[in-house]
C-alpha positions in Angstrom: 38.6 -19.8 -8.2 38.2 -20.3 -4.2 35.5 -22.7 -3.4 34.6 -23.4 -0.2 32.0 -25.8 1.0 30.3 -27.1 4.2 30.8 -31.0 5.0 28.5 -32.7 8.0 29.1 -36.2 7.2 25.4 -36.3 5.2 25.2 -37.2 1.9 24.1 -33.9 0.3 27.5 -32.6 1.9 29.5 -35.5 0.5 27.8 -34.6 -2.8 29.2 -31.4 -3.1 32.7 -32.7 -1.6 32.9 -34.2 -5.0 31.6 -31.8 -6.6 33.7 -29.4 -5.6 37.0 -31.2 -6.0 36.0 -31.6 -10.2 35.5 -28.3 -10.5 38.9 -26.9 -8.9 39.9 -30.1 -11.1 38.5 -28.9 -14.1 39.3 -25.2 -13.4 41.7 -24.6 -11.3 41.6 -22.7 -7.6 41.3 -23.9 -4.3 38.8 -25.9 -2.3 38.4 -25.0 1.4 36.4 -28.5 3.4 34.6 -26.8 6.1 33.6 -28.5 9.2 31.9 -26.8 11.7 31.7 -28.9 15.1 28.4 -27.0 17.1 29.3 -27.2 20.9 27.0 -24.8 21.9 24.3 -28.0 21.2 25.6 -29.5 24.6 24.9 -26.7 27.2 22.9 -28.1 29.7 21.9 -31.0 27.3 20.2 -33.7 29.0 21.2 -37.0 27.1 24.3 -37.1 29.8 27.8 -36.2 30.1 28.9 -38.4 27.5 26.9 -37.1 25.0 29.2 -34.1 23.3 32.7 -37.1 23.6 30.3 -39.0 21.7 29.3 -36.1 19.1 33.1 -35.2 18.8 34.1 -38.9 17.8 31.0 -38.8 15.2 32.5 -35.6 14.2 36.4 -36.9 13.7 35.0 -39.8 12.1 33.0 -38.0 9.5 36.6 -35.7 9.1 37.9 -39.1 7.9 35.4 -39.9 5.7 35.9 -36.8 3.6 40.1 -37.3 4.1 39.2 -40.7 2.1 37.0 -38.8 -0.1 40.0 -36.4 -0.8 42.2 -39.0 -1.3 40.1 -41.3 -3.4 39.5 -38.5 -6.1 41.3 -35.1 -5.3 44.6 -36.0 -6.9 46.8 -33.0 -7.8 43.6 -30.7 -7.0 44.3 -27.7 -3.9 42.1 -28.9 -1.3 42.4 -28.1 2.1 40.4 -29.5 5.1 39.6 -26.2 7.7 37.8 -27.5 11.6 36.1 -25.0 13.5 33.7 -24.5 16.8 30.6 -22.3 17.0 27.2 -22.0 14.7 27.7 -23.8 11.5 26.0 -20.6 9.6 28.4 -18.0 11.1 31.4 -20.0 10.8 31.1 -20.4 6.9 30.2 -17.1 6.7 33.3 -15.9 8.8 35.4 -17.8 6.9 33.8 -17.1 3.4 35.1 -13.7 4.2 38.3 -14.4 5.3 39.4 -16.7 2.7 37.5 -14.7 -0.1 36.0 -17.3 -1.6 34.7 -17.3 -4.7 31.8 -19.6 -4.0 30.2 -21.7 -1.5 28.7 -24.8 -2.0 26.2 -26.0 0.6 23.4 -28.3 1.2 19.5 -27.2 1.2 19.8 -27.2 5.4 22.4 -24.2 4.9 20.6 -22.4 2.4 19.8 -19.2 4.3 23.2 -17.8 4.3 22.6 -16.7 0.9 21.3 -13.6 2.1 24.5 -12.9 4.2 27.6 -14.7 2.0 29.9 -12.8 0.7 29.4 -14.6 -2.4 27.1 -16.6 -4.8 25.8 -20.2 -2.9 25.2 -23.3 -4.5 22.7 -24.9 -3.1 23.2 -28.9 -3.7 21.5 -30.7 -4.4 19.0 -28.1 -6.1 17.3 -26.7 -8.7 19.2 -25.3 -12.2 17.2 -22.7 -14.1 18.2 -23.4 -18.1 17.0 -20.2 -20.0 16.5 -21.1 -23.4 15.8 -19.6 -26.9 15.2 -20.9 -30.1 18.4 -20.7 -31.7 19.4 -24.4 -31.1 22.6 -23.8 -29.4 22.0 -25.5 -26.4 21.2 -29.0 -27.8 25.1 -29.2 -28.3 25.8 -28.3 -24.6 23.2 -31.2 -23.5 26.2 -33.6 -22.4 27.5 -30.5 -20.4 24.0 -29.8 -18.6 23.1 -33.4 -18.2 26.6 -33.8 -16.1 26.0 -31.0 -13.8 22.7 -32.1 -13.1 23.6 -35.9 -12.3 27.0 -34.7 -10.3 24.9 -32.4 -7.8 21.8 -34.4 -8.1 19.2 -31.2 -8.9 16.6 -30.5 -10.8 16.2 -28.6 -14.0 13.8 -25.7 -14.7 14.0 -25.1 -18.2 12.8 -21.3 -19.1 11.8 -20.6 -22.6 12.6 -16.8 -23.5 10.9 -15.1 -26.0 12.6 -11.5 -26.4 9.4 -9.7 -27.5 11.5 -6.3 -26.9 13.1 -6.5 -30.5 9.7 -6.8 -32.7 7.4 -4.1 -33.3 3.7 -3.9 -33.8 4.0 -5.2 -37.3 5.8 -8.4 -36.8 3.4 -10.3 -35.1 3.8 -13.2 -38.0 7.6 -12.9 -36.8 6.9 -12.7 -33.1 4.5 -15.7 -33.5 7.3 -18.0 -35.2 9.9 -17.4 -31.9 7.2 -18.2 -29.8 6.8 -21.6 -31.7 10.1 -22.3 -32.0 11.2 -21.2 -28.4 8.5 -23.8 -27.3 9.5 -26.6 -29.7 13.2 -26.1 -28.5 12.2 -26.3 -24.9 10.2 -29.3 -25.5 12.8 -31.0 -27.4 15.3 -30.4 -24.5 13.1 -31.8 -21.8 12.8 -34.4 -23.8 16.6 -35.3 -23.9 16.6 -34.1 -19.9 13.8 -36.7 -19.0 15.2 -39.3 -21.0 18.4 -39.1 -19.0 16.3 -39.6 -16.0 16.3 -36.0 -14.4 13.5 -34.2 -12.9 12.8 -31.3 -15.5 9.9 -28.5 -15.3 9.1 -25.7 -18.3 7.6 -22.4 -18.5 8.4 -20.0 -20.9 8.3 -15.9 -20.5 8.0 -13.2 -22.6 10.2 -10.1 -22.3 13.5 -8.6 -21.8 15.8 -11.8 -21.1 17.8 -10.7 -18.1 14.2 -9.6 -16.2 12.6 -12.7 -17.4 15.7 -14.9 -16.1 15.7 -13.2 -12.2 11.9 -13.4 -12.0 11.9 -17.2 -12.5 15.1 -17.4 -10.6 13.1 -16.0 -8.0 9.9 -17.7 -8.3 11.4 -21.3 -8.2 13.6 -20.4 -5.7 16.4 -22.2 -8.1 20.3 -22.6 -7.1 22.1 -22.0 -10.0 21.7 -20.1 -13.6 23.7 -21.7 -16.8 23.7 -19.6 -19.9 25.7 -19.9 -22.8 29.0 -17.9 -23.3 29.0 -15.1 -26.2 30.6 -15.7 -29.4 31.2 -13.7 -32.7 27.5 -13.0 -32.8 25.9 -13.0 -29.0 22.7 -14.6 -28.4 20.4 -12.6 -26.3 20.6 -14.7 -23.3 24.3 -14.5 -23.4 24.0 -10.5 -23.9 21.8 -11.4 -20.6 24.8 -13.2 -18.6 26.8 -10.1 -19.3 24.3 -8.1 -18.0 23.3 -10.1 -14.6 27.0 -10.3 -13.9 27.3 -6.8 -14.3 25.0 -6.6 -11.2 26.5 -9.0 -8.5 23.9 -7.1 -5.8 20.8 -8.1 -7.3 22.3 -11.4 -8.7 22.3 -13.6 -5.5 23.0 -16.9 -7.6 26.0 -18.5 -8.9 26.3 -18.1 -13.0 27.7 -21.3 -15.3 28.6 -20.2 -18.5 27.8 -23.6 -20.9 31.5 -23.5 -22.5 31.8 -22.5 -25.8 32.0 -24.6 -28.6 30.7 -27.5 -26.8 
C-alpha cells in the first residue's frame, strides 16, 4: 500500500504523520510526507519583503520536525519526505496521481479534495462510521476500534443495521428480536467506546446493509468505514464490504476491514 499524506507543521498533520508510519508499519507499502510550500500567498503581500524568507524558514523548520518525527518512530518503515511549490490542494492531488497512491491521509482543512483524489481520503482527525449487527462479532474487535480511534483522534458513529430485506410478512416476531438485539449490541458497544473516553453517536437503520451504510456515511459526513472481514459464514455487513468495494465510484471513503479473528 502507497500512502501519502499532507504535513503543515499543525498538529492534525503531525497526527496523521504517525499515523501513517504504523500503518505502512503494520502493513507494509510506502509513505510519501507531502509538504506543500504556497508562494503564491506572497504576491503583492503587504506584511514586507521579509515576510515569504520568514514563511520559508517556518516551512524548513516544520520539514525538521517531521524528519524527527520519522526518525523517532519510522524505523525500518519506507517513508519518504516529497517538497513542493504551488496550491497545497493541487499539489497532493498532482502527486496522488503520479505516485498512485493508494490513499491519502489529510487533515479536516484539506478535506475537499475528496471529490477530485484519485483515491479514498482520510480525513484525520474525523469521524468513523462502525456499522453494526447483532451477531456479537464486533465486541472482540473493540481493542482494534478503540486504537484507531485514539491514534487519529476521531469520533465514532456507531450504525445499527437491521437487514429487514431477509424476513417476510410473517416474521415480524423474528424481525422484532434483531431489532432488539441490534439495539442492545449497539448500546453495549458505546458503552465500551465511552468508557474509553471517545466521542461516540448511535442511530440504527433498517434496510439493505450496503444502502443503509452510504446513506449514513453521507449524512454524517464520516471519514472512514470499518466492517468486519468475511469468514466461513459472511455476516451481512461483510457481504456489504464486498459489495461497496466492488463500487470504488460511488464509494468515496477509505474501507478498514476489522481483521479477522481478532
Amino acid at each position: 500500500m502507497k500512502i501519502l499524506t499532507i504535513y503543515d507543521g499543525t498538529l492534525q498533520s503531525k497526527t496523521a504523520l504517525k499515523y501513517g508510519i504504523g500503518k505502512v508499519k503494520e502493513k507494509g507499502g510506502e509513505l510519501i510526507v507531502l509538504q506543500v510550500f504556497q508562494s503564491s500567498l506572497f504576491v503583492d503581500y503587504d506584511a514586507g519583503p521579509r515576510a515569504e524568507e520568514m514563511a520559508r524558514a517556518e516551512a524548513k523548520q516544520h520539514e525538521r520536525e517531521a524528519l524527527n518525527i520519522i526518525a523517532e518512530t519510522a524505523q525500518d518503515a519506507r517513508v519518504r519526505v516529497v517538497t513542493e511549490e504551488g496550491d497545497p490542494e493541487e499539489e497532493t492531488l498532482r502527486v496522488a496521481a503520479s505516485e498512485r497512491a493508494d490513499l491519502i491521509l489529510a487533515s479536516p482543512r484539506y478535506k475537499d479534495i475528496i471529490k477530485s483524489a484519485p483515491c479514498p481520503v482520510y480525513v484525520i482527525p474525523g469521524t468513523i462510521l462502525l456499522p453494526v449487527d447483532n451477531s456479537g462479532r464486533l465486541t472482540a474487535d473493540l481493542d482494534y476500534i478503540i486504537n484507531e480511534a485514539k491514534a487519529t483522534g476521531s469520533k465514532i458513529a456507531l450504525l445499527g443495521v437491521v437487514p429487514v430485506h431477509l424476513y417476510g410478512t410473517e416474521e415480524k416476531n423474528e424481525l422484532e428480536l434483531v431489532r432488539k438485539s441490534t439495539d442492545a449490541e449497539v448500546k453495549k458497544i458505546k458503552s465500551a467506546l465511552v468508557a474509553q473516553g471517545i466521542e461516540t453517536t448511535e442511530t440504527v437503520r433498517y434496510g439493505y446493509p450496503d444502502e443503509e451504510i452510504l446513506k449514513a456515511a453521507d449524512a454524517l459526513a464520516v471519514s472512514l468505514i470499518m466492517l468486519p472481514e468475511g469468514g466461513k459464514t459472511p455476516s451481512e455487513l461483510a457481504k456489504a464490504a464486498i459489495i461497496l468495494l466492488d463500487e470504488p465510484k460511488s464509494v468515496r471513503l477509505p474501507i478498514l476491514f476489522l481483521p479477522a479473528g481478532v
